[in-house]
N, C-alpha and C positions, 0 to 999 in steps of 0.2 A: 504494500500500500504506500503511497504518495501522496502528498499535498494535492496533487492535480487530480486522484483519483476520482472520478463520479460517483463510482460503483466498485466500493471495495469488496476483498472476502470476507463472508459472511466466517464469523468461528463456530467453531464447531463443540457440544455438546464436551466437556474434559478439557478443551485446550485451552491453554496458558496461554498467558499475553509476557511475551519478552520487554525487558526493559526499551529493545528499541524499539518495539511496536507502541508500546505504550508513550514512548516520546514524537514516534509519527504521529500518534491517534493526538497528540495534547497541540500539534507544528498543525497539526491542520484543521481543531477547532481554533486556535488562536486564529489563523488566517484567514477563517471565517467573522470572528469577531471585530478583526481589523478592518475588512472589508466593510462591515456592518457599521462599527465606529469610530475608526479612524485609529491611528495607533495609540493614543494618551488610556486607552484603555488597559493595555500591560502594566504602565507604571502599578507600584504596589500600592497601596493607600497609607497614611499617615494611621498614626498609633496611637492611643494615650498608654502611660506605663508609669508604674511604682519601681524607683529602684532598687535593685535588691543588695550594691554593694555601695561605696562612694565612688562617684566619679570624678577621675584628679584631674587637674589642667595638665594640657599635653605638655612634654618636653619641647617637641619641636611640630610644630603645623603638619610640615612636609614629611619629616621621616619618623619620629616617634608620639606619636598620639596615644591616649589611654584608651582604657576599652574598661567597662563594667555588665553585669548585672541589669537587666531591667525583665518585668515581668508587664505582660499586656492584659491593660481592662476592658471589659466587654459591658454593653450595656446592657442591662436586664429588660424583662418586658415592663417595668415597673418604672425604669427609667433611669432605676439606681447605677451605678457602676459596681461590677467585682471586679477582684484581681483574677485570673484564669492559673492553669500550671504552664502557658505558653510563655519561653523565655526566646529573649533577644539579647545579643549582645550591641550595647550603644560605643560608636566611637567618639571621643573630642578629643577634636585636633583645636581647639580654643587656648591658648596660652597662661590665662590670667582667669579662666571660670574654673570654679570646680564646682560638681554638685553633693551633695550628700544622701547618704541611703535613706530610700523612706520617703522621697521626693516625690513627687505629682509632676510629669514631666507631660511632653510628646513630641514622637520624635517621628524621621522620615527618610525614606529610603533614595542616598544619593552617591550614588557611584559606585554599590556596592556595598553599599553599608548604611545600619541604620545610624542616623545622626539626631542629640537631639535639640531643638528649634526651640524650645518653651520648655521653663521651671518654675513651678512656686515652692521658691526658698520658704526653710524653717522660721519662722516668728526669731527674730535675735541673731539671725547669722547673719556674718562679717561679711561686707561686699564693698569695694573700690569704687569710690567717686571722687569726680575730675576737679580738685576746686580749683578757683577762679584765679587765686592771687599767684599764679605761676608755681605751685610747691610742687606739684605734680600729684599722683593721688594718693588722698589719704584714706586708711582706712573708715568706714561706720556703718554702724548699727543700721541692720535692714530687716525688714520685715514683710518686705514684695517678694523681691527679685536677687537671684544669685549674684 
């Protein structure tokens, strides 16, 4: 079977679907999909997530970034959010953020990797702001934003 196929084989009663078949059979509903809505359809969808470990500021952007722990929330019928057991690992490559475990985040799949975009920091944790009088930054007290 093929992308192009019209009229693939029909399986058969006992038979197994190989990993390649089953990577055709996935190449040529996406290709259908595409057709149907354009390609922004593959992208993955953005996340909300608890994280499970701290997340540090990278060492370096480009070649050493940290990685943590996060766990994806699901919305109930009710409206509530749960945490699920589906884990992801988040990258930041941010220099000067860190986050901490326990965090209410959400993050999004770019490049390869989940990144995350939004945090609400803990009540009382330390975040860096720009003051005016040329000192550069000084530590305070936050209660938003990492």
């Amino acid at each position: 079977m093929t992308i192009g196929d019209k009229t693939p084989d029909k399986f058969e009663r006992g038979q197994r679907l190989t990993a390649a078949g089953l990577n055709s059979l996935a190449d040529s509903i996406l290709s259908v999909i595409r057709k149907l809505y354009g390609p922004q359809i593959a992208r993955p969808l953005n996340v909300q997530v608890i994280l499970m470990e701290d997340l540090l500021a990278a060492v370096d952007t480009l070649t050493d970034p940290s990685t943590a722990k996060a766990r994806i929330l699901a919305k109930k019928s009710n409206g509530d959010l749960e945490i699920t057991t589906r884990e992801i690992t988040l990258v930041n490559r941010f220099e000067n953020i860190s986050i901490d475990s326990g965090t209410y985040g959400k993050a999004e799949w770019i490049d390869g990797e989940w990144q995350l975009y939004a945090a609400d920091c803990a009540p009382g944790s330390t975040a860096m702001s720009i003051s005016g009088g040329g000192g550069g930054p000084t530590p305070s007290a936050s209660t938003g934003g990492p």
